[in-house]
LOTI-43235 format. One line per field, with one value per residue: residue in one letter; chain; x, y, z of N, C-alpha, C in turn. Coordinates in steps of 0.05 Angstrom, whole numbers, always signed. Each point is the difference from the previous one (the first is absolute). Last residue first. Layout:
BEGIN
type: (a ...)
mol: (A ...)
npx: (X ...)
npy: (Y ...)
npz: (Z ...)
capx: (X ...)
capy: (Y ...)
capz: (Z ...)
cpx: (X ...)
cpy: (Y ...)
cpz: (Z ...)
//
This chain:
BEGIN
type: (x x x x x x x x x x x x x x x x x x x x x x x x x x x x x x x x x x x x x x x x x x x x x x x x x x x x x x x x x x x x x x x x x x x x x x x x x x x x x x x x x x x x x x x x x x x x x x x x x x x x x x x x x x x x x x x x x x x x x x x x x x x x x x x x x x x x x x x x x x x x x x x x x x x x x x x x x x x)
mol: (A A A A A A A A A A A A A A A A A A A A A A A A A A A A A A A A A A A A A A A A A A A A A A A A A A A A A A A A A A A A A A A A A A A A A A A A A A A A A A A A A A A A A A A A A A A A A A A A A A A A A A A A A A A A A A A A A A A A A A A A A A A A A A A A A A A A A A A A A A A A A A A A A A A A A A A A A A A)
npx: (+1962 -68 -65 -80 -11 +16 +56 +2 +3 -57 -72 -48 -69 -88 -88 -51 -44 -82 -66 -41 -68 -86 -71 -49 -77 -76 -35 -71 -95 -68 -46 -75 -83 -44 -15 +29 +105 +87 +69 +65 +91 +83 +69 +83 +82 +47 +59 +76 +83 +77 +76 +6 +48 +84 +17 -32 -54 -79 -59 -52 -87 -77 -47 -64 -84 -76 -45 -56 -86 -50 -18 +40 -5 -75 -90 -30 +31 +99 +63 +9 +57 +93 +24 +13 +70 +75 +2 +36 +102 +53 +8 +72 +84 +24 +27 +76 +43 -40 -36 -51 -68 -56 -70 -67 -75 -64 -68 -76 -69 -54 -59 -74 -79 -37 -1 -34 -8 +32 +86 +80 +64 +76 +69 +51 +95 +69 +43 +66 +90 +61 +29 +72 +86 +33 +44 +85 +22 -29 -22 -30 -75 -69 -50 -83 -14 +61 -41 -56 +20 +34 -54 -35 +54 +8 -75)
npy: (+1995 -82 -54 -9 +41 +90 +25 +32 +22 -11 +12 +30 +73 -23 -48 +45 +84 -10 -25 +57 +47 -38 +0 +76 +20 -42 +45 +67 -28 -16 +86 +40 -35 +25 +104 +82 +52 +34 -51 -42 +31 -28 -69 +23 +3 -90 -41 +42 +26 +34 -57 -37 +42 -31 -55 +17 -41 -31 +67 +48 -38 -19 +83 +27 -43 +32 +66 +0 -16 +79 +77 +94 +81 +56 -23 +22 -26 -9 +71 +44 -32 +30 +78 +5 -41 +68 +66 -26 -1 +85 +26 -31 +50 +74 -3 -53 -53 -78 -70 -72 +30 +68 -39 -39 +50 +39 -53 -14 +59 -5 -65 +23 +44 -53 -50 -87 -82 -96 -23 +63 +24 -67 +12 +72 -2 -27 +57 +62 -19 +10 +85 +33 -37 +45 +80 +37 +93 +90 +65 -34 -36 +49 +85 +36 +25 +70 +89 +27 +30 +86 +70 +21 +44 +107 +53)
npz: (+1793 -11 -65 -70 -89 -13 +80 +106 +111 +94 +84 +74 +4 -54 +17 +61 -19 -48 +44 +42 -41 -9 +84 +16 -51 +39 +70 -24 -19 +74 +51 -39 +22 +84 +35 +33 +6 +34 +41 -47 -33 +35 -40 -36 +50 +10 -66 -70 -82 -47 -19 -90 -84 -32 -88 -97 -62 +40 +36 -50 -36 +36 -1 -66 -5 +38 -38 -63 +42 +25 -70 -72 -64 +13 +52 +100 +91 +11 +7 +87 +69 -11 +33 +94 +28 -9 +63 +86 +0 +3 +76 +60 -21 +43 +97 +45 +74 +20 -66 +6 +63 -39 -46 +36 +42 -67 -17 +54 -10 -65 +16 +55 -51 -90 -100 -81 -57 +35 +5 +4 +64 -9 -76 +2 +47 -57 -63 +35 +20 -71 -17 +35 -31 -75 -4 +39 +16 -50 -69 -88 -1 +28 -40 +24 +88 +34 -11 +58 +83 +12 +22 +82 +63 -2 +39)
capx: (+23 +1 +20 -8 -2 -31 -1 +0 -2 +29 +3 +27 +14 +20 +23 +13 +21 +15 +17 +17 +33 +15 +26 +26 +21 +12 +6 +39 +22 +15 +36 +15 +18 +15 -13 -20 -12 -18 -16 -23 -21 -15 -26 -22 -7 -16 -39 -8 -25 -21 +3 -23 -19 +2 -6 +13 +25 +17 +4 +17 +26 +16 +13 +24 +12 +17 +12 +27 +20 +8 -20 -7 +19 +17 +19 -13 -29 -10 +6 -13 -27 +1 +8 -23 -11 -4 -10 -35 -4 -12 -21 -30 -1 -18 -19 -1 +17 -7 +6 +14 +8 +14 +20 +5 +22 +10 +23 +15 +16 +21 +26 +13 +23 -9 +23 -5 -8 -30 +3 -25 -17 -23 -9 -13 -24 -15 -17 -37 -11 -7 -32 -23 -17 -11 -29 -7 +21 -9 +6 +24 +21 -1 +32 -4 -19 +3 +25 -16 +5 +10 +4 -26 +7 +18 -4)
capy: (+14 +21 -5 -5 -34 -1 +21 -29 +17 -7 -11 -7 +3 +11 -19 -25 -2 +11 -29 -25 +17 -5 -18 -1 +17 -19 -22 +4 +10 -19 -25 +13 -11 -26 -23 -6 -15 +18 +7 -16 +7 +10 -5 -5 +23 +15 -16 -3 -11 +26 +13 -16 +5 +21 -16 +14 +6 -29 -22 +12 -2 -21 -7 +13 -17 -22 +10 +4 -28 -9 -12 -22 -12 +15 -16 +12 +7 -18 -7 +18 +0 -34 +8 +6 -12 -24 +11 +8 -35 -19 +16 -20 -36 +3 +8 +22 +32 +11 +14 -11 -18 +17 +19 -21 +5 +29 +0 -21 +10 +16 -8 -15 +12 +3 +13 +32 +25 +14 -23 -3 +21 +0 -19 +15 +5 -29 -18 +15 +2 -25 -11 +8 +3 -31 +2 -34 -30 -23 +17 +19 -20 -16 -5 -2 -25 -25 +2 -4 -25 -16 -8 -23 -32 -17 -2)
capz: (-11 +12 +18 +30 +5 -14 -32 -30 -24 -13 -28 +5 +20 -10 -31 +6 +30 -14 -10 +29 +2 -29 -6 +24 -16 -18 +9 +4 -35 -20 +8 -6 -38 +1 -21 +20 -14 -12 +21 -2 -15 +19 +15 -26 -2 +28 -10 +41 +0 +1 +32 +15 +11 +27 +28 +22 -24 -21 +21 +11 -16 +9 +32 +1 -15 +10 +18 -19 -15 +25 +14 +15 -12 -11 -19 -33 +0 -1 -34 -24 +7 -14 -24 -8 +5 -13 -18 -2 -2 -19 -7 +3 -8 -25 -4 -20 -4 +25 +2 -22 +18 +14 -17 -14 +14 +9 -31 +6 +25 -7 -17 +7 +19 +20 +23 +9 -17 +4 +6 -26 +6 +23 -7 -6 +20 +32 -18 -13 +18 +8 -20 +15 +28 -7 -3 +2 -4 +22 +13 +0 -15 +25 -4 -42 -8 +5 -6 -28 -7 +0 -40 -6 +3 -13 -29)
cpx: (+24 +21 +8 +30 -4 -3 -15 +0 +13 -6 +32 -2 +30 +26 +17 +8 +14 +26 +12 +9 +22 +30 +10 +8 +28 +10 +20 +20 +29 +10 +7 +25 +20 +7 +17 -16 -26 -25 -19 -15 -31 -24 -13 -31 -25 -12 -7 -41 +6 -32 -19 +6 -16 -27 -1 +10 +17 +26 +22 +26 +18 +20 +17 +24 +31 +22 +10 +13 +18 +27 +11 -19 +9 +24 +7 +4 -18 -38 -19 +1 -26 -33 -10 -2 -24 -14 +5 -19 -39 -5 +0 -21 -26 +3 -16 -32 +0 +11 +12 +22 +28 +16 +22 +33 +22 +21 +21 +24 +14 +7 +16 +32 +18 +9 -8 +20 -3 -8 -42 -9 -18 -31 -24 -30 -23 -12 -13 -18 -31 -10 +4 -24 -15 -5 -12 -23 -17 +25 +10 -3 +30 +21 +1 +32 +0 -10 +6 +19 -14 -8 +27 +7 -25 +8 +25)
cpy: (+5 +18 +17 -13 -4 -28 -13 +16 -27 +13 +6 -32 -3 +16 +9 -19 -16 +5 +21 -9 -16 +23 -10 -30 +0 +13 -13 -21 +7 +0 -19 -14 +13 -5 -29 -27 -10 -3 +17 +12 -7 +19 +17 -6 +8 +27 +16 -16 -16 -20 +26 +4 -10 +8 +24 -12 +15 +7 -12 -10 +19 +5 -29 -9 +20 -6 -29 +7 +0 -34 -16 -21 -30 -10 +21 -20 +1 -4 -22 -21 +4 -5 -32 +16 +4 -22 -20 +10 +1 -12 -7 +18 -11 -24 +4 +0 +2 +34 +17 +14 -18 -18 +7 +13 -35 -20 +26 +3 -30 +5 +21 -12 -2 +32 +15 +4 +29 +16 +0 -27 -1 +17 -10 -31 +8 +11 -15 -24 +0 -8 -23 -7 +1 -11 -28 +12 -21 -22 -23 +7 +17 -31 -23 -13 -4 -28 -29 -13 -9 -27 -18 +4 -18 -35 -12)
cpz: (+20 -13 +17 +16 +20 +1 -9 -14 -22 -33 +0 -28 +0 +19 +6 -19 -1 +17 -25 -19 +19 -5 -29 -4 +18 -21 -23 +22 +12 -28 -5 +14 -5 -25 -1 -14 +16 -17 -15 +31 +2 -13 +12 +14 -20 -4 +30 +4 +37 +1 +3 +36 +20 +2 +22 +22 +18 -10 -16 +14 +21 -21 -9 +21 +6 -14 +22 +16 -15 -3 +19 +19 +28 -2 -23 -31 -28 -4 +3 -28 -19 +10 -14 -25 -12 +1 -23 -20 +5 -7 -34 -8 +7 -17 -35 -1 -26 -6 +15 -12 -14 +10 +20 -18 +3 +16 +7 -19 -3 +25 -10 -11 +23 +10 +25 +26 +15 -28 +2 +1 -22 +11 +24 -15 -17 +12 +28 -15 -3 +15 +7 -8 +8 +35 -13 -10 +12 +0 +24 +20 -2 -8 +20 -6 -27 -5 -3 -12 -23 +0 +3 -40 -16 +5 -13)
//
């Protein structure tokens, strides 16, 4: 009982309690961009996202329990459209991207792909097909972009 109010705890504070917690929602935004990619959350994909977490996570176990619980928190908002939809949710990610360069090392397109075993419906993998590679080429502007100031000179 005390670990399962602790991590209540945490999930609600999770901006205050969490170091790097920008990180972590940043994380949660890409997988949660792939895993909504259908509208629906297999069980496949939540055991995949379990050990996606852990793997991203190797020695903090409750870290990847929230990086699972923030996933499927953004999941929920999406379904239900409760203040977010899947396309405010791209758009979120490529601003992030843009304005965070270090974020874009937290975007694993391999680990992204394996999402697509889970998937039985051909339309469904060619969507997230092509939510993986707009996270690629999102990857790949912004990788080894040279930091400019607003005239486009290097700094």
């Amino acid at each position: 009982m005390y670990k399962k109010l602790k991590k209540t705890i945490k999930k609600f504070f999770r901006e205050f309690l969490l170091y790097h917690n920008s990180s972590l929602e940043y994380r949660a935004k890409v997988l949660t961009l792939v895993i909504a990619s259908n509208n629906r959350m297999s069980k496949c994909e939540e055991e995949l996202l379990g050990e996606i977490a852990c793997c991203i996570y190797d020695n903090d176990e409750e870290r990847a329990d929230i990086l699972v619980d923030t996933v499927k928190e953004y999941f929920k908002k999406i379904v239900t459209n409760n203040g977010l939809d899947f396309e405010h949710l791209l758009y979120n990610v490529e601003n992030e991207t843009r304005e965070v360069r270090r974020f874009v090392s937290k975007i694993n397109i391999e680990m992204l792909k394996k999402f697509h075993i889970c998937l039985e419906d051909e339309d469904d993998r060619i969507y997230q097909e092509r939510v993986v590679a707009f996270l690629a080429d999102l990857k790949e502007r912004y990788v080894n972009r040279e930091e400019t100031d607003e005239k486009g000179y290097k700094c």
